[in-house]
Backbone as numpy.savetxt, mean C-alpha at the origin, in Angstrom:
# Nx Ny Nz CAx CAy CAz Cx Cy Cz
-16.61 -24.02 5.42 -16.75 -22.71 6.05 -15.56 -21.83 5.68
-16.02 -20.64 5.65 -14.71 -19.88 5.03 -13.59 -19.32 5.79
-12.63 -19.45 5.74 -11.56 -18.89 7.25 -11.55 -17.98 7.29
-11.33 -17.21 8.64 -11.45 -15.71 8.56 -10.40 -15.01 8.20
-10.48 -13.79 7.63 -9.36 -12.94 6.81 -8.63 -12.56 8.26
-7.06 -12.78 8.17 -6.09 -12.79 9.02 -5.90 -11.05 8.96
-5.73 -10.61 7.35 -5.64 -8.66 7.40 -6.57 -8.63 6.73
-7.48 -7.40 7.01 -8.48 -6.71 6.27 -7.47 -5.55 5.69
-7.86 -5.34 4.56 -7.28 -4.18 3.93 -8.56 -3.30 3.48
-8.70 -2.34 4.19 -9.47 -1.06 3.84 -9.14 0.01 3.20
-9.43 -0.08 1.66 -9.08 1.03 0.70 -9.31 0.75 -1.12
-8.61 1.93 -1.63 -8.86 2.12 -3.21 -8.67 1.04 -3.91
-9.72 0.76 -4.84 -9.47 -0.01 -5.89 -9.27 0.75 -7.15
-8.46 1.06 -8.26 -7.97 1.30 -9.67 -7.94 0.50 -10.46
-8.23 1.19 -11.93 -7.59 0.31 -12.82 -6.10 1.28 -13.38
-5.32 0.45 -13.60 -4.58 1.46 -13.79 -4.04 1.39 -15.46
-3.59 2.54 -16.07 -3.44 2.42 -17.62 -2.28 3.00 -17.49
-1.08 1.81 -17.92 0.24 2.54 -18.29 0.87 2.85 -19.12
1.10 3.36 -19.36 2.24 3.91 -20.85 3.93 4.10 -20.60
4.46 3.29 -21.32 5.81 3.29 -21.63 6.35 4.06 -22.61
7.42 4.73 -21.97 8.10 6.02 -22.72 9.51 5.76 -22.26
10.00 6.89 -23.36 11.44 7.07 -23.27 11.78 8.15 -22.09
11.16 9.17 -22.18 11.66 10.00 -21.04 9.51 10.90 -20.83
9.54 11.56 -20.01 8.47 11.98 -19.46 8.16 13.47 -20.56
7.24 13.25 -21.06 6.98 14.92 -21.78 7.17 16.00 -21.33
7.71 17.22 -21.89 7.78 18.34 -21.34 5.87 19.15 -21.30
6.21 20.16 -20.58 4.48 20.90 -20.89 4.37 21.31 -22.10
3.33 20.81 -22.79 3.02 21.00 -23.95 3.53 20.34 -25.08
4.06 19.42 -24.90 4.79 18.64 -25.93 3.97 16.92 -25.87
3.82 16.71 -27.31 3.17 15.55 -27.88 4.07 14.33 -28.00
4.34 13.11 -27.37 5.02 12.09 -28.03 4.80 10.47 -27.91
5.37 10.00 -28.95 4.72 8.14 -28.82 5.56 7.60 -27.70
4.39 6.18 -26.81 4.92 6.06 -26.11 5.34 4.22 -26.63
6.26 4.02 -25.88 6.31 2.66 -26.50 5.61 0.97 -26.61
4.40 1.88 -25.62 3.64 -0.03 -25.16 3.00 0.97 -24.09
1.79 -0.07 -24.33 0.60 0.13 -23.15 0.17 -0.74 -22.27
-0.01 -0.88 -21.18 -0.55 -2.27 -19.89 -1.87 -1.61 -19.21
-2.85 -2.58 -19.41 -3.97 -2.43 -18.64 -3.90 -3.44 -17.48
-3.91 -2.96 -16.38 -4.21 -3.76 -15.55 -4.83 -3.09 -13.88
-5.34 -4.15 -13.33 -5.22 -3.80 -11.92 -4.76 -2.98 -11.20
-5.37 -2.18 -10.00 -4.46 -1.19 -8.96 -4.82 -0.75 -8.23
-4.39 0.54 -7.32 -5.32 1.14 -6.46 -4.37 0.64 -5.48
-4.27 1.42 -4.31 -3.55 1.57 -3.05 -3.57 0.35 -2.37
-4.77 0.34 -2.24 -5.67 -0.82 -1.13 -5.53 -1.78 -1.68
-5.96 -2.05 -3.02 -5.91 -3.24 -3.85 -5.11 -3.97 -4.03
-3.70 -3.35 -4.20 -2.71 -3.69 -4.11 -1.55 -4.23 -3.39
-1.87 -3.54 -2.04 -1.68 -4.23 -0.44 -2.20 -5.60 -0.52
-4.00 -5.30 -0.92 -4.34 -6.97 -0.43 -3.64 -7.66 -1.05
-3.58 -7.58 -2.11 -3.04 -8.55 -3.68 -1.88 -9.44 -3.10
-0.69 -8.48 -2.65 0.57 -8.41 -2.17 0.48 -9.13 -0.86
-0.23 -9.00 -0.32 -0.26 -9.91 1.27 -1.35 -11.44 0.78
-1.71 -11.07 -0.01 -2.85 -12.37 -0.48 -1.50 -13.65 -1.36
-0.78 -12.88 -2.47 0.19 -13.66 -3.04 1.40 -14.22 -2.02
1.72 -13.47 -0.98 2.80 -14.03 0.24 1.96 -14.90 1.67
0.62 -14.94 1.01 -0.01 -16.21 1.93 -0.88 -16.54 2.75
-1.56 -14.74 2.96 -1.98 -14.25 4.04 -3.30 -14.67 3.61
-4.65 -14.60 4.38 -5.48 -15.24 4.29 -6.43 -13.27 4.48
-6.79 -12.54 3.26 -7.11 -11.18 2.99 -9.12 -10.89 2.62
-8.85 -10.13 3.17 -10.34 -9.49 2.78 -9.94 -7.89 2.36
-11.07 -7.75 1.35 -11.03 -6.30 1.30 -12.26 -5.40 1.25
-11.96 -4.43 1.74 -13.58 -3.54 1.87 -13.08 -2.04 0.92
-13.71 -1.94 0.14 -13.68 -0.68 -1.14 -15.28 -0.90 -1.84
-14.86 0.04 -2.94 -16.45 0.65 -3.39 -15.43 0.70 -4.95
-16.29 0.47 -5.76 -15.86 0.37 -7.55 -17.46 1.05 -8.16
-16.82 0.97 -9.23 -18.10 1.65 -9.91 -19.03 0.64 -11.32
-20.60 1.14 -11.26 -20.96 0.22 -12.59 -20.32 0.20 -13.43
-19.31 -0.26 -13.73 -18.51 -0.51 -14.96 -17.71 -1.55 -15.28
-17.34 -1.53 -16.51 -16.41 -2.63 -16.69 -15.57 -2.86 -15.93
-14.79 -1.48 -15.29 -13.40 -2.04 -14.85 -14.31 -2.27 -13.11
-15.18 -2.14 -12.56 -15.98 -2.33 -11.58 -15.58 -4.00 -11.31
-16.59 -4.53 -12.65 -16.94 -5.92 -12.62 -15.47 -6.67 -12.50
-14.48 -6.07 -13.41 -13.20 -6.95 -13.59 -13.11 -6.28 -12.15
-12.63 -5.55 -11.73 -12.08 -5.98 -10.29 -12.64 -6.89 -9.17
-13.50 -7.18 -8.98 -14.66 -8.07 -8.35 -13.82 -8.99 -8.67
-13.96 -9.53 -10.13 -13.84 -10.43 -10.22 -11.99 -11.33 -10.44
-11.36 -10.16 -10.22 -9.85 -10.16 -9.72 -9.72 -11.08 -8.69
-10.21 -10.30 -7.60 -10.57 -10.46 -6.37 -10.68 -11.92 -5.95
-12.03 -12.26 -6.74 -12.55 -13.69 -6.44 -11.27 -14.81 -7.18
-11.00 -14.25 -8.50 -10.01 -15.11 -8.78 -8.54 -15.37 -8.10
-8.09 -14.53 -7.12 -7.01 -14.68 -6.07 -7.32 -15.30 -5.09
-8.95 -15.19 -4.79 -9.06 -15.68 -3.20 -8.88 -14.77 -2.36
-9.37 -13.69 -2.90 -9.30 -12.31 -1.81 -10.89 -12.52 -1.65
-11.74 -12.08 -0.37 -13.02 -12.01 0.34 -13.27 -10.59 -0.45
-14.13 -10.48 -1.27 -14.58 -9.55 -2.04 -16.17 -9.22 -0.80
-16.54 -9.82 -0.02 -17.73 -9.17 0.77 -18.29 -8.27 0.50
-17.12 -7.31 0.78 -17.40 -5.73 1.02 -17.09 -4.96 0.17
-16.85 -5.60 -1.16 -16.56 -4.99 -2.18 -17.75 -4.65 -3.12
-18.17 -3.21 -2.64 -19.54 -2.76 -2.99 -19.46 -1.89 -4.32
-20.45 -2.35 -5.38 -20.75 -1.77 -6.60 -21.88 -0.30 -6.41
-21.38 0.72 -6.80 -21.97 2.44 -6.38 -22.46 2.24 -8.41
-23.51 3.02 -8.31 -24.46 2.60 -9.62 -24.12 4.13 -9.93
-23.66 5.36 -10.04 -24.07 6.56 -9.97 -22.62 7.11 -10.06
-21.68 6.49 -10.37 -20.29 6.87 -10.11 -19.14 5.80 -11.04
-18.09 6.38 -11.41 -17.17 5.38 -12.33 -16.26 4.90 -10.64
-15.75 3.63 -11.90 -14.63 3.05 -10.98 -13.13 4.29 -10.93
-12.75 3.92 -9.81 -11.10 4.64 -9.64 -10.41 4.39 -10.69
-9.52 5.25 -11.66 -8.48 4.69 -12.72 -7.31 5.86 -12.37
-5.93 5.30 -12.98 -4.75 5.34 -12.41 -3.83 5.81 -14.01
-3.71 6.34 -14.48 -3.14 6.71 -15.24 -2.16 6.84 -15.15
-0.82 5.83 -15.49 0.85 5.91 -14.67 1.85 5.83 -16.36
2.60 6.64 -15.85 3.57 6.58 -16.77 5.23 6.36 -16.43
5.76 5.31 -17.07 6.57 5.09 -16.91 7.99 5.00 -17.84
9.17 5.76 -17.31 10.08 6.13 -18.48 11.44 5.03 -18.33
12.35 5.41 -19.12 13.15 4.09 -19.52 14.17 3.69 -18.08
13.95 4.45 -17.62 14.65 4.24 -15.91 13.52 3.85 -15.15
13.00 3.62 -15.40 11.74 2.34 -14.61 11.02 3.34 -13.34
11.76 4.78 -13.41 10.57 5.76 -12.92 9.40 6.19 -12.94
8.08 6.30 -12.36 6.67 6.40 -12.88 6.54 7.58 -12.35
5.11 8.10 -12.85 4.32 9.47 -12.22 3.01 9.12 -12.37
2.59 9.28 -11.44 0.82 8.51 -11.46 0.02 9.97 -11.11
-1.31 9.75 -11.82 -1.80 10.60 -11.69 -3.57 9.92 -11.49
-4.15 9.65 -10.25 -4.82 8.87 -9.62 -6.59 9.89 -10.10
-7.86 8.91 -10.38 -9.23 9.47 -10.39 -10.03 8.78 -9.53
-10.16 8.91 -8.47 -10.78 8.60 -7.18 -12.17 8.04 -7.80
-12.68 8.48 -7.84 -14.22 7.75 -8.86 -14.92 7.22 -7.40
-15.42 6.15 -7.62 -16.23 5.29 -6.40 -15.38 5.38 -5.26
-14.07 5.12 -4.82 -13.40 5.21 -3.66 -13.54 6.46 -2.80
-14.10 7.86 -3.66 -14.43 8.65 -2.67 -15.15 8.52 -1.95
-16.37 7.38 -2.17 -17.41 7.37 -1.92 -18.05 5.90 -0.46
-16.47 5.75 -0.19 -16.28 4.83 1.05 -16.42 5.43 2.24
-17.68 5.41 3.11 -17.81 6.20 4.08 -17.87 5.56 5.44
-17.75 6.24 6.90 -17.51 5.35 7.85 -18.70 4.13 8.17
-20.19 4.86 7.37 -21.13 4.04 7.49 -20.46 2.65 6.94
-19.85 2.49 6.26 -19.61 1.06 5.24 -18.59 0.20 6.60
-18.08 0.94 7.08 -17.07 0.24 8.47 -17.64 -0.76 9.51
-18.85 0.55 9.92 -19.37 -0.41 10.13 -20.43 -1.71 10.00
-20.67 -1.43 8.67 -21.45 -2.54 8.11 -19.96 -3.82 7.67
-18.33 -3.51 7.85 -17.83 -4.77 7.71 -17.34 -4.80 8.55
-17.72 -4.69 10.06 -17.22 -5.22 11.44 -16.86 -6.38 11.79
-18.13 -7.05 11.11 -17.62 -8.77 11.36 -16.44 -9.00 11.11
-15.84 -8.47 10.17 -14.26 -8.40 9.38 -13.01 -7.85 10.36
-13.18 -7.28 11.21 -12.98 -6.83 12.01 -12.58 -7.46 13.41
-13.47 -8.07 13.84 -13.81 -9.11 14.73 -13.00 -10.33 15.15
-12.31 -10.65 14.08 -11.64 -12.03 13.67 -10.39 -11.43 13.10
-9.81 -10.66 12.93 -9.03 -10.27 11.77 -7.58 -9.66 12.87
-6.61 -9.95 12.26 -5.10 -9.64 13.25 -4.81 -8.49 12.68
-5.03 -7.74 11.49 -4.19 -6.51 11.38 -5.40 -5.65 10.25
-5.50 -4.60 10.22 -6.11 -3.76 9.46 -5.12 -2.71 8.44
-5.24 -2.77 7.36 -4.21 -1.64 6.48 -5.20 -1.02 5.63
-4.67 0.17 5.83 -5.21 1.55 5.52 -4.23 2.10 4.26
-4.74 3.41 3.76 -4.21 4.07 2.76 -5.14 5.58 2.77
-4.43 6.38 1.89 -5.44 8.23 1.88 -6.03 7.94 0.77
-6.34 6.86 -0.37 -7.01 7.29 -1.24 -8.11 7.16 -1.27
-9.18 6.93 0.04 -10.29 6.90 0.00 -10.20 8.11 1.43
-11.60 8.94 1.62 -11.99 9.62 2.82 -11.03 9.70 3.83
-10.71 10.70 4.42 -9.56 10.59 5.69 -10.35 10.78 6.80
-11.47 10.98 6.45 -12.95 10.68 7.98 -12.88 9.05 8.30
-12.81 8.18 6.73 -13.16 6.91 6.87 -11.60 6.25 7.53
-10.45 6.99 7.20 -9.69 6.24 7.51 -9.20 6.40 9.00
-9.50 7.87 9.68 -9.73 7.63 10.88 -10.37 7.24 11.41
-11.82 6.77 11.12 -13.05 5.94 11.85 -12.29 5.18 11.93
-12.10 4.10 11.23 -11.18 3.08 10.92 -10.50 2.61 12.09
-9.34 3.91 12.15 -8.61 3.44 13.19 -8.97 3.49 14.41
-9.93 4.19 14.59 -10.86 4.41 15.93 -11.32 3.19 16.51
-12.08 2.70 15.16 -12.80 1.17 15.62 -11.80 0.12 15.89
-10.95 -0.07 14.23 -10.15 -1.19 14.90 -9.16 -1.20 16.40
-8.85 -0.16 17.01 -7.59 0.00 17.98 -8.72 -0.70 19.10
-9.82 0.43 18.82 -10.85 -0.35 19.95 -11.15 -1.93 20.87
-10.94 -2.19 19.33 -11.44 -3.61 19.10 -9.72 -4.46 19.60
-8.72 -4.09 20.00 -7.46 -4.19 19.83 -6.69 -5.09 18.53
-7.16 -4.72 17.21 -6.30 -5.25 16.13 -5.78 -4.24 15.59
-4.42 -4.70 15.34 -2.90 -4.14 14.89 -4.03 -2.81 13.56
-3.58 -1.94 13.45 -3.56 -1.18 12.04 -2.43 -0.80 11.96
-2.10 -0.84 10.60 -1.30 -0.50 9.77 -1.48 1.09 8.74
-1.28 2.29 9.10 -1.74 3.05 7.68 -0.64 3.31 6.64
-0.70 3.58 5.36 0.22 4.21 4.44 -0.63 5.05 4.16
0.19 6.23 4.47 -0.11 7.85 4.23 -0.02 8.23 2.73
-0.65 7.54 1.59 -0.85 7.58 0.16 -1.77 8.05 -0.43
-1.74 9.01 -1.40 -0.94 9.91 -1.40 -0.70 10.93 -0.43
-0.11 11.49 0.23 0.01 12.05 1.04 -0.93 13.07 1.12
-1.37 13.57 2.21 -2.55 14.96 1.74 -2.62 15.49 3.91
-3.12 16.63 3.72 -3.32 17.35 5.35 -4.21 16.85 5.96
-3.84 16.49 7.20 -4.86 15.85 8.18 -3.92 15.48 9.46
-5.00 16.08 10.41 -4.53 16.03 12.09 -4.28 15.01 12.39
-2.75 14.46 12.46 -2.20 13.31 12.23 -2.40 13.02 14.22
-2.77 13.53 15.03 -3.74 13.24 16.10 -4.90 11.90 16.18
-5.64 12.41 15.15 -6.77 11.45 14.96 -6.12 10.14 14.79
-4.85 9.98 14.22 -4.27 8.69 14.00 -3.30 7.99 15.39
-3.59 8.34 16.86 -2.83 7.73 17.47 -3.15 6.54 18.09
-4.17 5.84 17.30 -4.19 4.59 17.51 -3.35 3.77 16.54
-2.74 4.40 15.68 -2.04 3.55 14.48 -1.50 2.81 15.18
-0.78 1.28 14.94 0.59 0.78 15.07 1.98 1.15 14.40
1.61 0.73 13.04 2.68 1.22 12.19 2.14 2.51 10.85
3.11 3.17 10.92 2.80 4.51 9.92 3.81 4.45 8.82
3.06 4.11 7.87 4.31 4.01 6.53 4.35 4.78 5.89
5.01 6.14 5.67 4.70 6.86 4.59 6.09 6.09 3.85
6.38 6.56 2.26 7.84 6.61 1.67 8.47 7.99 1.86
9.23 8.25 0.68 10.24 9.60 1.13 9.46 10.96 1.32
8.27 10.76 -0.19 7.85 12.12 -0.64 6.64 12.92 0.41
6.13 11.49 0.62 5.29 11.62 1.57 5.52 11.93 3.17
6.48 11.34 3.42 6.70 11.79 4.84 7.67 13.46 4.89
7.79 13.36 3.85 8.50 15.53 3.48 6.98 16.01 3.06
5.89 16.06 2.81 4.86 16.19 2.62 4.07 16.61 3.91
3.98 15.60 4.89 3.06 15.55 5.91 3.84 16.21 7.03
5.14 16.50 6.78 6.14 17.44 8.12 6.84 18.77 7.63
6.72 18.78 6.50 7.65 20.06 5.53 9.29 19.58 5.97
9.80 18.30 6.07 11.09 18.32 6.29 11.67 17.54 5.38
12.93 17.56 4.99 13.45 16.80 3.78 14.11 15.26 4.36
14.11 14.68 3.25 14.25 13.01 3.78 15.70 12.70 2.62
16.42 13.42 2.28 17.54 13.26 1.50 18.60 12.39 1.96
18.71 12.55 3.32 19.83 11.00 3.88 19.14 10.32 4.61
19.75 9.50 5.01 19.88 8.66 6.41 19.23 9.12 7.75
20.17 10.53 7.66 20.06 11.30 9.09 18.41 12.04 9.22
18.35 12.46 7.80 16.85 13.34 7.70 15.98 12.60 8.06
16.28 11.55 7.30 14.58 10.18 7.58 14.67 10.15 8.78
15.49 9.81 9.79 15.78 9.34 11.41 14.69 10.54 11.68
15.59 11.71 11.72 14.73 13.06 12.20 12.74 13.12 11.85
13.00 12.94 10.21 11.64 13.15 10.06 10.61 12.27 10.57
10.85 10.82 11.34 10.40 10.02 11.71 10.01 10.23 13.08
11.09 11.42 13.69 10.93 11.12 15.21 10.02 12.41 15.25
10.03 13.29 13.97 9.24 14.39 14.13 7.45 13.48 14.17
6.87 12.76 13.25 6.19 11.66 13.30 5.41 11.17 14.48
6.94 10.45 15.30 6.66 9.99 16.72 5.63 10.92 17.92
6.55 12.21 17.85 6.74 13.09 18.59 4.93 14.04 18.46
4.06 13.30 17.45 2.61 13.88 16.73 1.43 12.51 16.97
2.62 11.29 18.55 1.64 10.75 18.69 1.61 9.16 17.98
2.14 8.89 17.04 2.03 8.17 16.64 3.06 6.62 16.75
2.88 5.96 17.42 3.82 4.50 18.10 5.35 4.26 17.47
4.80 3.87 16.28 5.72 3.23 14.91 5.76 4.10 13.54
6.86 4.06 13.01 7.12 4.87 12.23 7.87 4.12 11.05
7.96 4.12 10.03 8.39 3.25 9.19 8.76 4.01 7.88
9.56 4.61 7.44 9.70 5.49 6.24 11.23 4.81 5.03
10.29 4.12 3.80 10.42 3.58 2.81 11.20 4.41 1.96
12.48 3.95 2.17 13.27 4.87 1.20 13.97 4.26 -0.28
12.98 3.86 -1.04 13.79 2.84 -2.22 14.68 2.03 -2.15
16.03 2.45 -2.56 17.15 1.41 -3.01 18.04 1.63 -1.56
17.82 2.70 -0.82 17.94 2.60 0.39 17.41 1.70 1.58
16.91 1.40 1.33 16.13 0.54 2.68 14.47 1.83 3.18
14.44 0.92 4.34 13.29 1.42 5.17 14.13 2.19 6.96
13.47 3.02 6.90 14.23 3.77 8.29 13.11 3.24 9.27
13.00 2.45 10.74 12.18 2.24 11.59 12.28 3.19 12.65
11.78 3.46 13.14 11.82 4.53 14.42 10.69 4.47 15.07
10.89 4.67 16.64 9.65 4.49 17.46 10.61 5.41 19.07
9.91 5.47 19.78 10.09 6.45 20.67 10.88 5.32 21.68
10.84 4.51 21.71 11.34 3.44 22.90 12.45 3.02 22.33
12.65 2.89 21.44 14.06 2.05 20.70 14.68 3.04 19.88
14.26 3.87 19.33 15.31 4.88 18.81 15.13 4.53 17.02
15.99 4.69 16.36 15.67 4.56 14.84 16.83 3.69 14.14
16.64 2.95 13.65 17.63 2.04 12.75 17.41 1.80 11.00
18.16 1.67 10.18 18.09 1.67 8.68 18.06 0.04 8.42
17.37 -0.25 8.11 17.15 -1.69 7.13 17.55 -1.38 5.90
18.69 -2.11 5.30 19.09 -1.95 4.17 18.22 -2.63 3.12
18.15 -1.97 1.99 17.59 -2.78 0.75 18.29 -3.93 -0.01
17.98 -4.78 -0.62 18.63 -5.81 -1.39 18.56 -5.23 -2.58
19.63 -5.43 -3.58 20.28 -4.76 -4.80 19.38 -6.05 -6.28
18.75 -5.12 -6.44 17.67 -5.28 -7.74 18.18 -5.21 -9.22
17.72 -5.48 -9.97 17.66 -4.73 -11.10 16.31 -4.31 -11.53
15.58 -3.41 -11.52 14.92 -2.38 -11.38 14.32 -2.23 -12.83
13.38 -2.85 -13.07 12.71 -2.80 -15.11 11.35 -1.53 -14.31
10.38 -1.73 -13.58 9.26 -0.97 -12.75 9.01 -0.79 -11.99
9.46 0.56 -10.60 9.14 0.82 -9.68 7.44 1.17 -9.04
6.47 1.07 -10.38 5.39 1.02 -9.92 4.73 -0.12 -8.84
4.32 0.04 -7.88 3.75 -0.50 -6.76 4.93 -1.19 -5.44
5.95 -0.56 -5.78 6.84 -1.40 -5.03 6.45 -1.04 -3.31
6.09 0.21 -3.31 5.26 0.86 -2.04 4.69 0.00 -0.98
3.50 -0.75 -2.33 2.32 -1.76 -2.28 2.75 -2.52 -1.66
3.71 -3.39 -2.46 4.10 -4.85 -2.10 5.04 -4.98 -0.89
5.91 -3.74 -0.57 6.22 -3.98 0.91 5.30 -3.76 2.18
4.37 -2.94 2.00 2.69 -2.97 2.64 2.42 -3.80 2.83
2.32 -4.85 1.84 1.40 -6.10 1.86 2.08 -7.19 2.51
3.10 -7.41 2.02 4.53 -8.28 2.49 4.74 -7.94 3.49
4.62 -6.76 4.65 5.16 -6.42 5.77 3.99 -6.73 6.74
2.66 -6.81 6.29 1.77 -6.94 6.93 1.55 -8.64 6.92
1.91 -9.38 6.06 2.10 -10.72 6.30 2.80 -11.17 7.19
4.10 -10.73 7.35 5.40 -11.30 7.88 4.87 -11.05 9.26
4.32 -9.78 9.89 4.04 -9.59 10.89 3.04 -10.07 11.73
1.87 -10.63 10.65 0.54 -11.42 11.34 1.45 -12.83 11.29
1.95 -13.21 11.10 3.12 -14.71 10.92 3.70 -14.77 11.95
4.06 -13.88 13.20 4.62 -13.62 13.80 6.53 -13.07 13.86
6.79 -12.63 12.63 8.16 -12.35 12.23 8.59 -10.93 13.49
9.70 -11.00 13.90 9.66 -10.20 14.94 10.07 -8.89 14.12
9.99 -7.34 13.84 9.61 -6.20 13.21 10.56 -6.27 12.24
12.26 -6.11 12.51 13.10 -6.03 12.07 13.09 -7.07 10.51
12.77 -7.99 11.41 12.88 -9.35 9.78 12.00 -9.16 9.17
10.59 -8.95 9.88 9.45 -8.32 9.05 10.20 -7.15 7.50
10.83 -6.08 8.10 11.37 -5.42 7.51 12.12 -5.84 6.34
12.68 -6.66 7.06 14.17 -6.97 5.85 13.37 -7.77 4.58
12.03 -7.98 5.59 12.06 -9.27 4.19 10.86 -8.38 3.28
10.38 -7.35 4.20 9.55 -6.61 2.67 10.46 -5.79 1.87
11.76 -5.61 2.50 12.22 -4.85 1.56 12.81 -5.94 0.23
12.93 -7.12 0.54 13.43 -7.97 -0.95 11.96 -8.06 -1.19
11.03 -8.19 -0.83 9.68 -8.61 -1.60 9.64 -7.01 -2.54
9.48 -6.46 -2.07 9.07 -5.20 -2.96 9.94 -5.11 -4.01
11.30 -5.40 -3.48 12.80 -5.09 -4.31 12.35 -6.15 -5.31
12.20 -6.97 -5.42 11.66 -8.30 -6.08 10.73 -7.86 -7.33
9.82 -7.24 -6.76 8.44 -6.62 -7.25 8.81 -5.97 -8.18
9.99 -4.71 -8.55 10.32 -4.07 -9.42 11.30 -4.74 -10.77
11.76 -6.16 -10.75 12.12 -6.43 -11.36 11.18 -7.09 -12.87
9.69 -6.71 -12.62 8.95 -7.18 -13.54 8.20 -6.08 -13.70
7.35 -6.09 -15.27 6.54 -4.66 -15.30 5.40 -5.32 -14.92
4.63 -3.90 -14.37 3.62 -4.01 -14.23 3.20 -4.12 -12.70
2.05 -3.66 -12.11 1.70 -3.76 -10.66 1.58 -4.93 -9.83
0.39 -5.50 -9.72 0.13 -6.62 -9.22 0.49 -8.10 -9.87
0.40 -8.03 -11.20 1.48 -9.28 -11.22 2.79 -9.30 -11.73
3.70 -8.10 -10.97 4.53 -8.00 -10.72 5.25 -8.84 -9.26
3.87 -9.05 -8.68 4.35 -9.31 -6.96 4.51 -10.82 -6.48
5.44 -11.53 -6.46 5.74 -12.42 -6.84 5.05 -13.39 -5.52
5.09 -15.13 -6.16 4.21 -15.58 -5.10 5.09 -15.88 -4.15
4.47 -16.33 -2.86 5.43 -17.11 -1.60 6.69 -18.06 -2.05
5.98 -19.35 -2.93 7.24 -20.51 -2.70 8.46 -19.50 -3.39
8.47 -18.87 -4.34 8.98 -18.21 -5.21 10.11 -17.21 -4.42
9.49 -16.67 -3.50 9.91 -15.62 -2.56 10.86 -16.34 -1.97
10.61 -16.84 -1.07 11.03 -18.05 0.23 12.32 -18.78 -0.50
12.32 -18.66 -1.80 13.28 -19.75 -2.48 14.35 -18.34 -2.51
14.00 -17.20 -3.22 14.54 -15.82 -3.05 15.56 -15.85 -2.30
14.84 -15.53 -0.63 15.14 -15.37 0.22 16.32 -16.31 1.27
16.00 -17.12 0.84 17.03 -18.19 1.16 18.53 -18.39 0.36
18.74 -17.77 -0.89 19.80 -17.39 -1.61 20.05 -15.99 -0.55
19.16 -14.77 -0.33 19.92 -13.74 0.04 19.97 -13.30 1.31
18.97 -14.37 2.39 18.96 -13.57 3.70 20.39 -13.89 4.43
């Protein structure tokens, strides 16, 4: 019998196509880049991936398209041991692709094609309730419907399991509808995005977090790279989790993998703070290899990590 998925992750699947460069083109300017990676991606996809490789027992519910990169993700999926269920093929529409570029400082710029993921609607929620039912935490993302991702949170809070959202890519919406969240992850750009306030220190993130709070929302969590993660919540006030010191080859998905990693630690029962500390070396971890998802390194691997640096 199959065990039930501990997090459901509800969201985008990508393929993503990267290109390696020396520095980022100007407008209008032509140049070679140094190496290309096809692989895996997508918001959602990438969460599961990331909480599936640190142990967690994952399902995912998204929409792909008749296509090649459709079928290979399916079949990603099945080859990790992620619950592909609800991973529905749309005949009439391409799969999501991710077009990321990345320059010799291991900086990216993604430029995302929604394809089938637009096409995830609250009807599909509740056709994976059962998932729901059994399941300790729900994680969310913006790259599918922001109707679906507030249904979402509507149903699961209902139901009382933990959600998780990352506000990715950031975009407008009555951050109201979201006060059933638990935890709200945006990173820097995004949480100056969704408040018009700048996140340049320490002090800003604190602020922009409590601005956050203050719109309703429990937990607040804002991902600041080589900085750490700022936590803030209305009862305890705001504290900085420092980051662990990397060497840094691809910051693509590092977002992801503390998503995924943070949502493990926490269905594990890790109390928030360690939760924290330890997605920030998982992610920090994550950037030391190219590439997205198997960039994200497995548990024993981690755990061995972690025990040199906690």
């Amino acid at each position: 019998m199959k065990k039930p998925a501990e997090i459901v992750v509800i969201g985008s699947c990508n393929v993503d196509l990267t290109t390696f460069t020396s520095r980022f083109p100007n407008p209008g300017e032509t140049m070679f880049g140094s190496r290309f990676d096809l692989g895996f991606g997508g918001k959602g996809a990438n969460q599961a991936v990331a909480a599936k490789r640190c142990g967690a027992d994952v399902a995912m519910v998204a929409r792909v398209g008749n296509d090649l990169f459709g079928e290979a993700t399916v079949r990603n999926f099945a080859a990790l041991g992620i619950d592909a269920t609800h991973v529905r093929v749309l005949r009439d529409v391409s799969s999501g692709v991710a077009p990321i570029f990345v320059d010799a400082n291991g900086e990216n710029r993604i430029i995302v094609v929604k394809g089938a993921n637009d096409r995830l609607m609250p009807r599909d929620i509740d056709d994976a309730a059962p998932l729901l039912e059994t399941a300790d935490c729900v994680v969310l993302q913006f790259e599918v419907p922001l109707e679906t991702v507030a249904y979402t949170v509507r149903v699961a809070h209902a139901r009382g399991v933990r959600v998780i959202v990352n506000p990715a890519p950031a975009a407008p919406m009555d951050l109201d509808l979201l006060s059933g969240v638990d935890y709200f992850i945006p990173n820097e750009t995004e949480a100056e995005a969704l408040t018009g306030m700048p996140v340049r220190t320490d002090r800003e993130a604190e602020q922009c977090a409590r601005s956050l709070i203050e719109r309703g929302i429990d937990r607040v969590i804002i991902t600041l790279g080589q900085r750490g993660a700022m936590i803030a919540s209305e009862d305890e006030g705001a504290v900085l989790v420092p980051a662990f010191k990397v060497e840094a080859k691809d910051t693509t998905g590092a977002g992801d993998a503390f998503i995924g990693s943070f949502a493990t630690f926490l269905v594990e029962g890790c109390e928030e703070r360690e939760a924290v500390r330890r997605a920030n070396l998982y992610a920090g971890l994550s950037t030391t290899a190219v590439g997205t998802q198997k960039s994200f390194w497995n548990r024993a691997d981690f755990e061995r990590e972690w025990t040199k640096r906690a």
